[in-house]
PDB file of N, CA, C and O in Angstrom, chain B, residues numbered from 101:
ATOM      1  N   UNK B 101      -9.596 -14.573 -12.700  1.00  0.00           N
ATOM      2  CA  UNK B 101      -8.397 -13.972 -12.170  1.00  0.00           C
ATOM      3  C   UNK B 101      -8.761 -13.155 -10.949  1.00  0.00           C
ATOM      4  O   UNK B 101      -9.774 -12.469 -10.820  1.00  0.00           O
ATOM      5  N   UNK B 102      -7.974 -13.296 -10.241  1.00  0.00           N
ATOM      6  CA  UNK B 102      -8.229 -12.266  -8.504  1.00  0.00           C
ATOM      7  C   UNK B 102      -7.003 -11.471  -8.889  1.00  0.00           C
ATOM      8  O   UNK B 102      -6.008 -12.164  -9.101  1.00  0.00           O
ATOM      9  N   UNK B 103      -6.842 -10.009  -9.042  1.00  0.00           N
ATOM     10  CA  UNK B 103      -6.111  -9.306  -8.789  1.00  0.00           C
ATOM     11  C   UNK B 103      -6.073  -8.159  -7.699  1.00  0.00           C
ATOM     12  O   UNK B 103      -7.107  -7.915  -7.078  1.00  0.00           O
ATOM     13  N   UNK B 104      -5.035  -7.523  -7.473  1.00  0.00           N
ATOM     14  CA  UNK B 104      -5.053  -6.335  -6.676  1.00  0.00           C
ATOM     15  C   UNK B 104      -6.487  -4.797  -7.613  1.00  0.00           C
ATOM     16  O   UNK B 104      -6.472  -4.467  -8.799  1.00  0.00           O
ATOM     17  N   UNK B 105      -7.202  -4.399  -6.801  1.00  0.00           N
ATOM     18  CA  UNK B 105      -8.101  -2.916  -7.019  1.00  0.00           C
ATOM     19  C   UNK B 105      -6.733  -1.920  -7.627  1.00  0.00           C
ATOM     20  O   UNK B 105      -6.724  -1.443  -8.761  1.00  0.00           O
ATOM     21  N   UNK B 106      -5.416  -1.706  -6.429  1.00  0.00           N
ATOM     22  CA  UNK B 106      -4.446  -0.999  -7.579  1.00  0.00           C
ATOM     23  C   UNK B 106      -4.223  -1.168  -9.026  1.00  0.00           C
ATOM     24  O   UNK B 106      -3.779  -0.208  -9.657  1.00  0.00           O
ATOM     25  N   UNK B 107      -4.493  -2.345  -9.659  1.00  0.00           N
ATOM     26  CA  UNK B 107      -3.975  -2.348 -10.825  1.00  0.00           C
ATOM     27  C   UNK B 107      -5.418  -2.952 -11.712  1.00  0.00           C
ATOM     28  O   UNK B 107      -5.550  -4.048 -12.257  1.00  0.00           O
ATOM     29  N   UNK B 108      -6.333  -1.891 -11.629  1.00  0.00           N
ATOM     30  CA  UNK B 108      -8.248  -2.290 -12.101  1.00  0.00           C
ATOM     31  C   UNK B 108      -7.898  -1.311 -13.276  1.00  0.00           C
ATOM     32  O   UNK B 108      -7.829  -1.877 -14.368  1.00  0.00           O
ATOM     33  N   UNK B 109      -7.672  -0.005 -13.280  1.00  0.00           N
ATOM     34  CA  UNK B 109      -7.670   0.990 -14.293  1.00  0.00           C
ATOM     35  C   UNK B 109      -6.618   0.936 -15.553  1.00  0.00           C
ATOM     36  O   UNK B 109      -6.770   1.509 -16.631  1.00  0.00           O
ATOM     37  N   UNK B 110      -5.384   0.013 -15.109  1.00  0.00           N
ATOM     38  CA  UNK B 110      -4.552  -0.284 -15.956  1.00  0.00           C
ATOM     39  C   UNK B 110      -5.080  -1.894 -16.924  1.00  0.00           C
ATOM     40  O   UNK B 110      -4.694  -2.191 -18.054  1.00  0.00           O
ATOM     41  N   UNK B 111      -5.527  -2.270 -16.511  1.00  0.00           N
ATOM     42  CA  UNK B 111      -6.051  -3.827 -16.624  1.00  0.00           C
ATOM     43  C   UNK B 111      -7.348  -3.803 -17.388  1.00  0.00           C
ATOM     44  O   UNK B 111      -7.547  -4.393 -18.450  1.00  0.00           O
ATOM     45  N   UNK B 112      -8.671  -2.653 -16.375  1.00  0.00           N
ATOM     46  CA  UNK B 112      -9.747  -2.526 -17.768  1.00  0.00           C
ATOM     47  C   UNK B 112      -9.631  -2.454 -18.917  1.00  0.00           C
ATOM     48  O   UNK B 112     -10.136  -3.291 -19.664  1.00  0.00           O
ATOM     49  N   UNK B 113      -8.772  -1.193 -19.442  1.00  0.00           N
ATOM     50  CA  UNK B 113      -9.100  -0.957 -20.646  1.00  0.00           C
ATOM     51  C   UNK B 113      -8.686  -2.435 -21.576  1.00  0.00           C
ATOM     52  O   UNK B 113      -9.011  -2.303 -22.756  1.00  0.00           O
ATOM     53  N   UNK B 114      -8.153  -3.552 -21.313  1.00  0.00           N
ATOM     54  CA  UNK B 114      -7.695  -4.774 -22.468  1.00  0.00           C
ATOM     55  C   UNK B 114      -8.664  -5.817 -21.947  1.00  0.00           C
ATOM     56  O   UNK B 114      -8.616  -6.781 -22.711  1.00  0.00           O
ATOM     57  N   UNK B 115      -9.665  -6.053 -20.799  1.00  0.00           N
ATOM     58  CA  UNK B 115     -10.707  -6.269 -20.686  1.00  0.00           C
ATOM     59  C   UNK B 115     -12.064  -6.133 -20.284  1.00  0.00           C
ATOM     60  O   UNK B 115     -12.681  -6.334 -19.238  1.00  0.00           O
ATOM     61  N   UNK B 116     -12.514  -5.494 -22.113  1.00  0.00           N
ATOM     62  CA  UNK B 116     -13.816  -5.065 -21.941  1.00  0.00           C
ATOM     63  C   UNK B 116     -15.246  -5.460 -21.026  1.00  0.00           C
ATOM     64  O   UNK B 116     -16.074  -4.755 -20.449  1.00  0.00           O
ATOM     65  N   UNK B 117     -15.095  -6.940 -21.198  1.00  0.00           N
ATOM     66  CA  UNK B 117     -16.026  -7.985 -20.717  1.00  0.00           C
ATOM     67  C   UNK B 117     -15.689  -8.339 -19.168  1.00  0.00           C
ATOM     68  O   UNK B 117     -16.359  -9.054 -18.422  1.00  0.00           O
ATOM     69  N   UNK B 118     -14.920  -7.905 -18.984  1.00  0.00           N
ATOM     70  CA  UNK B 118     -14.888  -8.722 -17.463  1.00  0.00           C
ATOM     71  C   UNK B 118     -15.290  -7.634 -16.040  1.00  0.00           C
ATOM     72  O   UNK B 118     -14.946  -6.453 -15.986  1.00  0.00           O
ATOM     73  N   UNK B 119     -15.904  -8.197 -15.208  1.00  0.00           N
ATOM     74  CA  UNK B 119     -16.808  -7.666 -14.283  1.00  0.00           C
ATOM     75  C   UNK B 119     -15.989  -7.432 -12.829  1.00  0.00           C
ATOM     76  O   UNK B 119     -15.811  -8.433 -12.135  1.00  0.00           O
ATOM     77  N   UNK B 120     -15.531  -6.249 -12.394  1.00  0.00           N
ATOM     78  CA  UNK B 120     -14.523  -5.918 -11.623  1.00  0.00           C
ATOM     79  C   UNK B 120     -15.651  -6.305 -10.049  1.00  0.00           C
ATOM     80  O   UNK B 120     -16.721  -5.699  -9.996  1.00  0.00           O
ATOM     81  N   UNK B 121     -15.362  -7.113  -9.110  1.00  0.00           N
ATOM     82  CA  UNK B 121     -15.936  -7.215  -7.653  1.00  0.00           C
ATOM     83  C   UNK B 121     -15.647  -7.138  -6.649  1.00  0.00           C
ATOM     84  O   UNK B 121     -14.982  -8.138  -6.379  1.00  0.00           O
ATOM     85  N   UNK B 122     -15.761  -6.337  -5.605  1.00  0.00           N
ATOM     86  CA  UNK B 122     -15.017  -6.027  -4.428  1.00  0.00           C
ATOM     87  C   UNK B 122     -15.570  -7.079  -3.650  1.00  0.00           C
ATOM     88  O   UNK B 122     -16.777  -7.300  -3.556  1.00  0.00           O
ATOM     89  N   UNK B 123     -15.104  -7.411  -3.362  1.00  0.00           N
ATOM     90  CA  UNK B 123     -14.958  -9.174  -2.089  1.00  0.00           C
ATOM     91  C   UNK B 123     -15.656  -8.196  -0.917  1.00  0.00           C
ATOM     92  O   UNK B 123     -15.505  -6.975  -0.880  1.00  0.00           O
ATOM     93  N   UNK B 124     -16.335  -8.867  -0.105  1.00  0.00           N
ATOM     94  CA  UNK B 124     -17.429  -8.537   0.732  1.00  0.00           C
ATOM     95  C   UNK B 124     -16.547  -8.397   2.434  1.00  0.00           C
ATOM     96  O   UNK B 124     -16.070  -9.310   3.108  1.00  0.00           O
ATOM     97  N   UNK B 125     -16.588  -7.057   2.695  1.00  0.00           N
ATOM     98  CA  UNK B 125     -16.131  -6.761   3.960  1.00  0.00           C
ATOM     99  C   UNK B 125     -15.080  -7.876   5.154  1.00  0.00           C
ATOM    100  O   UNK B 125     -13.960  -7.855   5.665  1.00  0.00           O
ATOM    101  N   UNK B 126     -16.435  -8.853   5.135  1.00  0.00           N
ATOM    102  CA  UNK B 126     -15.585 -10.387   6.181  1.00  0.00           C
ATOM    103  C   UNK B 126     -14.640 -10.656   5.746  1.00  0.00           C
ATOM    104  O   UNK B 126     -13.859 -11.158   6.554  1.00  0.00           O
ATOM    105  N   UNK B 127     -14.160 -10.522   4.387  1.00  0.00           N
ATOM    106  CA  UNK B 127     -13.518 -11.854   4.040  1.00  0.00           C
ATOM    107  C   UNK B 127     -12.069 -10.859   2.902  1.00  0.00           C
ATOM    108  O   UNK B 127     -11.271 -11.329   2.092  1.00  0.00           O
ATOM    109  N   UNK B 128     -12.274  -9.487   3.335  1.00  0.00           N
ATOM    110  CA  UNK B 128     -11.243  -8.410   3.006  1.00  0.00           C
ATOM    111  C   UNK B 128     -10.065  -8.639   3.473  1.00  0.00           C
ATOM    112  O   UNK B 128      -9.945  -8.618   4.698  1.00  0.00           O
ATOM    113  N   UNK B 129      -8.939  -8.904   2.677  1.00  0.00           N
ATOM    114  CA  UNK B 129      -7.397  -8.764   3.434  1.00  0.00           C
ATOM    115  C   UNK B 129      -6.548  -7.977   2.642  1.00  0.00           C
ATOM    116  O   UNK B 129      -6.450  -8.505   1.534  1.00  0.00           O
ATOM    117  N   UNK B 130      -5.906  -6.969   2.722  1.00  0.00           N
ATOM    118  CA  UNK B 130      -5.233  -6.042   2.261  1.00  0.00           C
ATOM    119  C   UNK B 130      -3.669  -6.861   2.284  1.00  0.00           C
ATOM    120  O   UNK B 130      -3.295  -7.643   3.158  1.00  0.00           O
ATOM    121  N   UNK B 131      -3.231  -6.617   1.590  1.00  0.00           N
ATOM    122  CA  UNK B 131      -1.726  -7.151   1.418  1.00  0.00           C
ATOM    123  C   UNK B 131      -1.096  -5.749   2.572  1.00  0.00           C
ATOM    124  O   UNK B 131      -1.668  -4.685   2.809  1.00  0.00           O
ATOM    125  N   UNK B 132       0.478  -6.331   3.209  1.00  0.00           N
ATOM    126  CA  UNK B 132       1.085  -5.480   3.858  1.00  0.00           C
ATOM    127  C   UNK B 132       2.692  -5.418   3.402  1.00  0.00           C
ATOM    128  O   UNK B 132       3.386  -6.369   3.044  1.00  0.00           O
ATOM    129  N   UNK B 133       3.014  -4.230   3.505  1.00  0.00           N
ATOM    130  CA  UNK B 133       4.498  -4.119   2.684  1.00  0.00           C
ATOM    131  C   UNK B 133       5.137  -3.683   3.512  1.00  0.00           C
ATOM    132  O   UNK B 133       4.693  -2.929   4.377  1.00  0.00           O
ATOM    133  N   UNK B 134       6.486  -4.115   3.415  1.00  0.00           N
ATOM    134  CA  UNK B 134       7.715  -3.446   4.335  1.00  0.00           C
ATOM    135  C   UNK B 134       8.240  -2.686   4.254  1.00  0.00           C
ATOM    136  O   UNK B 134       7.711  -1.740   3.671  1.00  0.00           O
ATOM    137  N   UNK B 135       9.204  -2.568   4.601  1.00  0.00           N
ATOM    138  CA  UNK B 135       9.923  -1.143   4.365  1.00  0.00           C
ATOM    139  C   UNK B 135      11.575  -0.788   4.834  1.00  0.00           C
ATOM    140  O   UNK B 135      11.615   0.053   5.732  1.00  0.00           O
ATOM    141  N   UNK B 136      12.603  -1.169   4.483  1.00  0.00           N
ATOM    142  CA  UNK B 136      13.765  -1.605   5.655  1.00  0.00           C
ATOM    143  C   UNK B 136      14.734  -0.736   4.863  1.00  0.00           C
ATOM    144  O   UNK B 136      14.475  -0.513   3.681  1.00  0.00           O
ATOM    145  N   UNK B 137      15.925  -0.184   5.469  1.00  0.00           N
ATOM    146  CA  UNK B 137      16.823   0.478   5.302  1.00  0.00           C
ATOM    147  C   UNK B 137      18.161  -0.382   5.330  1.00  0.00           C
ATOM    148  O   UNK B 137      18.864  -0.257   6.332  1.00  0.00           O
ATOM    149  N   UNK B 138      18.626  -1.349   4.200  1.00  0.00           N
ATOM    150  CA  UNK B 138      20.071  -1.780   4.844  1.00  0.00           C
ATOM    151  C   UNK B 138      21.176  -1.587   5.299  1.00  0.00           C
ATOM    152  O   UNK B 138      21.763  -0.637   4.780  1.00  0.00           O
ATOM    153  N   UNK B 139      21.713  -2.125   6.086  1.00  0.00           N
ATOM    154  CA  UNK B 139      23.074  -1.385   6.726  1.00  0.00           C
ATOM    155  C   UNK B 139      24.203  -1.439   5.437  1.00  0.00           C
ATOM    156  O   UNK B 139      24.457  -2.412   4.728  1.00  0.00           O
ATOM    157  N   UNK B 140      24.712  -0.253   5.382  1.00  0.00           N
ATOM    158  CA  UNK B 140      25.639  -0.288   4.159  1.00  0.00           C
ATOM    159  C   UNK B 140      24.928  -0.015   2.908  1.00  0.00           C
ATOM    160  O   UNK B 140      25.539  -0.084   1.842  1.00  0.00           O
ATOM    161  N   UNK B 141      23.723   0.281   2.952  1.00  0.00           N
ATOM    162  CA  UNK B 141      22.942   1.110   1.635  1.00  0.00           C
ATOM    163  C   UNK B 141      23.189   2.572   1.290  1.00  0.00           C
ATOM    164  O   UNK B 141      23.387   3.396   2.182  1.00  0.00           O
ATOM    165  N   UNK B 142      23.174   2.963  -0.264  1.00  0.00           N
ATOM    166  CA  UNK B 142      23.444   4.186  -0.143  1.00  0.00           C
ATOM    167  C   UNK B 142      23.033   5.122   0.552  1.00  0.00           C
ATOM    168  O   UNK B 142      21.819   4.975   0.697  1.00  0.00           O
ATOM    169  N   UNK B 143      23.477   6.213   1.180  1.00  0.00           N
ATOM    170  CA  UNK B 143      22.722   7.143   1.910  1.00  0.00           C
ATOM    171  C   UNK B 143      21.816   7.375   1.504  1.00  0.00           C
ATOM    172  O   UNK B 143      20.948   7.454   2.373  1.00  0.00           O
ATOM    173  N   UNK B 144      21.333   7.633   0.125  1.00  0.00           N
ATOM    174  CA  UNK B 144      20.102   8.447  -0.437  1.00  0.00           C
ATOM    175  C   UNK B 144      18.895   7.319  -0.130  1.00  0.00           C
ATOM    176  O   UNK B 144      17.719   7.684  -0.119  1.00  0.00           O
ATOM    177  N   UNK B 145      19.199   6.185   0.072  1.00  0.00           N
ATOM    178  CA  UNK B 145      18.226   5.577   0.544  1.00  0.00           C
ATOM    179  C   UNK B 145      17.167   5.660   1.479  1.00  0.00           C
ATOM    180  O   UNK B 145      15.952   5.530   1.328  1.00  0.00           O
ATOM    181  N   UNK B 146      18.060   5.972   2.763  1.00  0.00           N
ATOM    182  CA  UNK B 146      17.147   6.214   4.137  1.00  0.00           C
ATOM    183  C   UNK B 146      16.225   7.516   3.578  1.00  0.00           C
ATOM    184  O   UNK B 146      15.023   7.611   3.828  1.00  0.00           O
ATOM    185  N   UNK B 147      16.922   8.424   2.843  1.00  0.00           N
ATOM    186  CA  UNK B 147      16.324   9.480   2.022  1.00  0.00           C
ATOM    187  C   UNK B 147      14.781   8.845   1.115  1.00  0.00           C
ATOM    188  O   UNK B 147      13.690   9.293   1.466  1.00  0.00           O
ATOM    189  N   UNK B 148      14.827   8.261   0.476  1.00  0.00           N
ATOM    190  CA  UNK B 148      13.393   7.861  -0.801  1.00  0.00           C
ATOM    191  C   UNK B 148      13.128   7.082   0.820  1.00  0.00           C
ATOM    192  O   UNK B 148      12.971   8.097   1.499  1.00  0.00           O
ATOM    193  N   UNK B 149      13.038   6.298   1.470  1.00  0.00           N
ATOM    194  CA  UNK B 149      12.295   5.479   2.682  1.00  0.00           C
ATOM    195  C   UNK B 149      12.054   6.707   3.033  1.00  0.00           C
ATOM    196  O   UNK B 149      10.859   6.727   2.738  1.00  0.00           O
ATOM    197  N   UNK B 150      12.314   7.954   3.517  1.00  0.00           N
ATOM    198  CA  UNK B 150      11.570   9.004   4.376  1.00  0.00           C
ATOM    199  C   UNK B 150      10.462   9.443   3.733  1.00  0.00           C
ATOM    200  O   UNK B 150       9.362   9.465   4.285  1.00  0.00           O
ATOM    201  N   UNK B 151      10.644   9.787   2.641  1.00  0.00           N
ATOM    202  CA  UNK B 151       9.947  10.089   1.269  1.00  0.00           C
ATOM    203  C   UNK B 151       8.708   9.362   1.162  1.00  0.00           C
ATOM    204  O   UNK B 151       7.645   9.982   1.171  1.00  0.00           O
ATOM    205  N   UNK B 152       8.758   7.436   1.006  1.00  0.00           N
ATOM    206  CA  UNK B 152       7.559   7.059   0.845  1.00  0.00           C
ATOM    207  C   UNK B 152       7.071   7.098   1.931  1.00  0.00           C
ATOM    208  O   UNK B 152       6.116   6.322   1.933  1.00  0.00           O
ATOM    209  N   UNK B 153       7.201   7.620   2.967  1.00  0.00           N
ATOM    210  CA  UNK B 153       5.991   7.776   4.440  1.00  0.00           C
ATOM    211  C   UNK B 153       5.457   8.792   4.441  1.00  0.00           C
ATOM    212  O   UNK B 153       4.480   9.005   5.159  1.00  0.00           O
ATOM    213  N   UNK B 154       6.157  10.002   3.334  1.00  0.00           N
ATOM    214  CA  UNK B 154       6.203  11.666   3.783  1.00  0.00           C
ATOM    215  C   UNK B 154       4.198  11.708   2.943  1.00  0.00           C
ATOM    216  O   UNK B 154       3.763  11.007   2.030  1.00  0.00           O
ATOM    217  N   UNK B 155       3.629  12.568   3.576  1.00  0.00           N
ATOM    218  CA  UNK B 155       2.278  13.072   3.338  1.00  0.00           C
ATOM    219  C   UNK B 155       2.079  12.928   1.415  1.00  0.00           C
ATOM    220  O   UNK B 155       1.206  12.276   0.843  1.00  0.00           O
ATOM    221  N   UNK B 156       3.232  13.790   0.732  1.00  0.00           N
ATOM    222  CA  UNK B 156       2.917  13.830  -0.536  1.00  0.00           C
ATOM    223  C   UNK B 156       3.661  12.329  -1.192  1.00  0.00           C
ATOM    224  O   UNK B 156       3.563  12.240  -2.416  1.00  0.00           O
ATOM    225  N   UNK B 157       4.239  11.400  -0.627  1.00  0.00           N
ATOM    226  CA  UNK B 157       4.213  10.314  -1.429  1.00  0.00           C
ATOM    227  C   UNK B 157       2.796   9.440  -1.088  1.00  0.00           C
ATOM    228  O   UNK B 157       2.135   8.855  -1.946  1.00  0.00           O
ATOM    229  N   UNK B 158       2.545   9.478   0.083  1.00  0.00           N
ATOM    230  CA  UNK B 158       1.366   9.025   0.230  1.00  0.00           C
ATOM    231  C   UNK B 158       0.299   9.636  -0.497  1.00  0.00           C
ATOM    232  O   UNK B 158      -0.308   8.777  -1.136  1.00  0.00           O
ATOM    233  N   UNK B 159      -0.205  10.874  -0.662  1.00  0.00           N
ATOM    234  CA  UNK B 159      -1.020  11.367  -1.696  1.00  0.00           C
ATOM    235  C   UNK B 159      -0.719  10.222  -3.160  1.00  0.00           C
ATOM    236  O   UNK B 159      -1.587   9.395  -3.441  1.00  0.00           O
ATOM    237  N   UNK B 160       0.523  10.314  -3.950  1.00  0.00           N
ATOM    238  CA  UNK B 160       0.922   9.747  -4.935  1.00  0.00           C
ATOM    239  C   UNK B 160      -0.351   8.758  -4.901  1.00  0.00           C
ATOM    240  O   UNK B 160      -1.479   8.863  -5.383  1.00  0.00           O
ATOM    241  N   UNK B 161       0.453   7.486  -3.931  1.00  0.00           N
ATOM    242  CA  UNK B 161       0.332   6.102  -3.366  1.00  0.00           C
ATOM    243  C   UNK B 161      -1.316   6.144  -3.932  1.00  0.00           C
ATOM    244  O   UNK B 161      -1.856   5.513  -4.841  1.00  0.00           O
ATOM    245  N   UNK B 162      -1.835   7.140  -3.006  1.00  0.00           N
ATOM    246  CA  UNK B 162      -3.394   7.301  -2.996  1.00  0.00           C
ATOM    247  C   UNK B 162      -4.074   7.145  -4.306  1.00  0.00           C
ATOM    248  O   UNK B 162      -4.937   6.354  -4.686  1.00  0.00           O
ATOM    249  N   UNK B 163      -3.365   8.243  -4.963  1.00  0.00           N
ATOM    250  CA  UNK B 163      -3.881   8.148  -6.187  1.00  0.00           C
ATOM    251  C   UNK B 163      -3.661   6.633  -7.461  1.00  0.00           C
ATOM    252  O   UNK B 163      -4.345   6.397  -8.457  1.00  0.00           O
ATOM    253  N   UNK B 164      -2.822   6.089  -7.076  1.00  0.00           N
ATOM    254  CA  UNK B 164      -2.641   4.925  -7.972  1.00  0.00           C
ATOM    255  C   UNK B 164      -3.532   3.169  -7.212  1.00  0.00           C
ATOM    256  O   UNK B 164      -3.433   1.975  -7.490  1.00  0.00           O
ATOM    257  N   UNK B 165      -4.312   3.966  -6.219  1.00  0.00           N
ATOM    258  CA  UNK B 165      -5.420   2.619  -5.719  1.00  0.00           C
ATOM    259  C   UNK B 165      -4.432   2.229  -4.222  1.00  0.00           C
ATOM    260  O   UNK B 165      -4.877   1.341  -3.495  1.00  0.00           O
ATOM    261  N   UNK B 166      -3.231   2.865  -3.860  1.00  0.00           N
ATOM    262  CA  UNK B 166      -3.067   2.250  -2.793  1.00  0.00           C
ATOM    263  C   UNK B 166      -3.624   2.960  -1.468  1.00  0.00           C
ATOM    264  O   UNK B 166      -3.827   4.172  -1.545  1.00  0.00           O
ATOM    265  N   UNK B 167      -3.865   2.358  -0.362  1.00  0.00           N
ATOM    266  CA  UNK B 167      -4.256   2.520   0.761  1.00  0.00           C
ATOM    267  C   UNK B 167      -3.060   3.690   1.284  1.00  0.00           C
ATOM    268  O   UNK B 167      -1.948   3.642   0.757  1.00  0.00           O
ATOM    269  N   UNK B 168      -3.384   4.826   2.436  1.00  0.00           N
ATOM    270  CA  UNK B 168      -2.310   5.850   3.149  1.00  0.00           C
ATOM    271  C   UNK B 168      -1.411   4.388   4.214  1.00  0.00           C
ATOM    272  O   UNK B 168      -1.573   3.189   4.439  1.00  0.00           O
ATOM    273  N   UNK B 169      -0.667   5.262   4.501  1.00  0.00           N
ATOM    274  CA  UNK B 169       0.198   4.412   5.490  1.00  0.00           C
ATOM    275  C   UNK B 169       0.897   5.417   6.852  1.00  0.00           C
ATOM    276  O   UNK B 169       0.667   6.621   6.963  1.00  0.00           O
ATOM    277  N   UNK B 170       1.662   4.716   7.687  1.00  0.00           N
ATOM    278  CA  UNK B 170       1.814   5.924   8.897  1.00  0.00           C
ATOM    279  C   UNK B 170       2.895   5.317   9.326  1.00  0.00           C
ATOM    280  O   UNK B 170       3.200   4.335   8.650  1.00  0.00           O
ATOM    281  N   UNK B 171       3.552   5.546  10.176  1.00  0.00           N
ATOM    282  CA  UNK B 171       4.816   5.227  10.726  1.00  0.00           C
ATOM    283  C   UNK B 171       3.956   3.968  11.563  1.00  0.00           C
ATOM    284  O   UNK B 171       2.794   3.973  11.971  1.00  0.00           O
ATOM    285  N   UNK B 172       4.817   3.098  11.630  1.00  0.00           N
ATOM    286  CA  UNK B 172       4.157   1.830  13.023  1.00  0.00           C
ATOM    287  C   UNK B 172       3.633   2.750  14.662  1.00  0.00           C
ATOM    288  O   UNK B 172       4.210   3.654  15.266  1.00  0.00           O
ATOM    289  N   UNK B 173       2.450   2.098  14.929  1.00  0.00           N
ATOM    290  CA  UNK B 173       2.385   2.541  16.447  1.00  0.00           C
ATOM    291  C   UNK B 173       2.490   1.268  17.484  1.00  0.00           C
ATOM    292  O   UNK B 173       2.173   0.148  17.082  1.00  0.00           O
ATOM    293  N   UNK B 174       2.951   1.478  18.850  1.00  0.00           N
ATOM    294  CA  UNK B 174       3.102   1.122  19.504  1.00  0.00           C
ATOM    295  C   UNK B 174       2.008   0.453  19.679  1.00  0.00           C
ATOM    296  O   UNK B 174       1.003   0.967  19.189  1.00  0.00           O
ATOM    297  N   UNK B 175       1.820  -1.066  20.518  1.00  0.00           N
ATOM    298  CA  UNK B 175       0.475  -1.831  20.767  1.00  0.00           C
ATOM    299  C   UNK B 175       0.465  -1.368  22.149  1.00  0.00           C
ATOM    300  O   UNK B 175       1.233  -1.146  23.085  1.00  0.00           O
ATOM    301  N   UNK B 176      -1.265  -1.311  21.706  1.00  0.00           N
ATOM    302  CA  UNK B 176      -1.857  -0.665  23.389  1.00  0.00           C
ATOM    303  C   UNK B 176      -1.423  -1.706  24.748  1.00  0.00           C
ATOM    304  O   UNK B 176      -1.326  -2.924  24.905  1.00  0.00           O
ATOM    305  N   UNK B 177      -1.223  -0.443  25.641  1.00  0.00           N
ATOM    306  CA  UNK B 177      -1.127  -1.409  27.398  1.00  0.00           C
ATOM    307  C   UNK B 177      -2.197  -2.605  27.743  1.00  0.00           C
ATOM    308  O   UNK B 177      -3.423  -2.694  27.807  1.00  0.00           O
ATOM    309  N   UNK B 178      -1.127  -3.433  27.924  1.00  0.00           N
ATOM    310  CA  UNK B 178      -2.123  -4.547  28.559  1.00  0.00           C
ATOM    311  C   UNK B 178      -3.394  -4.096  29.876  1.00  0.00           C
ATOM    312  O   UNK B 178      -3.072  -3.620  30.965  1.00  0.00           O
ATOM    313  N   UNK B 179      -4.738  -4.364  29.477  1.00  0.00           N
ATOM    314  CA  UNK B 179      -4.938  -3.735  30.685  1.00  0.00           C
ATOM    315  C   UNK B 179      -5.139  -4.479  31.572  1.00  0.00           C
ATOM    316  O   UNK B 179      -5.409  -5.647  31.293  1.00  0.00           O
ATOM    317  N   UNK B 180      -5.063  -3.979  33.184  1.00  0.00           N
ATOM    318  CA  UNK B 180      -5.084  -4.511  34.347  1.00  0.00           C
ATOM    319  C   UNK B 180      -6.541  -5.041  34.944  1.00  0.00           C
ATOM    320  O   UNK B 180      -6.599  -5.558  36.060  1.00  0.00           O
TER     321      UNK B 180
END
């Protein structure tokens, strides 16, 4: 089985025998998640979306094996 590192501590304890391996630098791909606000969603929405970017949901995030995250940045100037 290949699973996500987030879900290793929930998953060990029902298998004793099996040998957890972090895949070797080259060949690392992190899954990427979205994030969208629909038009006509409850207000409190755009609210929990501010929330999972804010410093202490990311702490959370952290703690359950996921990677921090940041608002998108702009791609660098083409240079001349």
């Amino acid at each position: 089985m290949i699973g996500y590192c987030s879900g290793r501590k929930r998953v060990a304890p029902h298998l004793p025998g099996a040998a957890f391996v972090e895949p070797p630098p080259n060949i690392v791909t992190g899954p990427e998640y979205d994030l969208a606000v629909l038009k006509g969603a409850d207000p409190r929405a755009a609210d929990l979306a501010l929330f999972m970017l804010s410093p202490e949901a990311q702490q959370i995030f952290a703690q359950n094996g996921f990677q921090p995250v940041g608002l998108p940045q702009a791609p660098p100037a083409p240079a001349n």
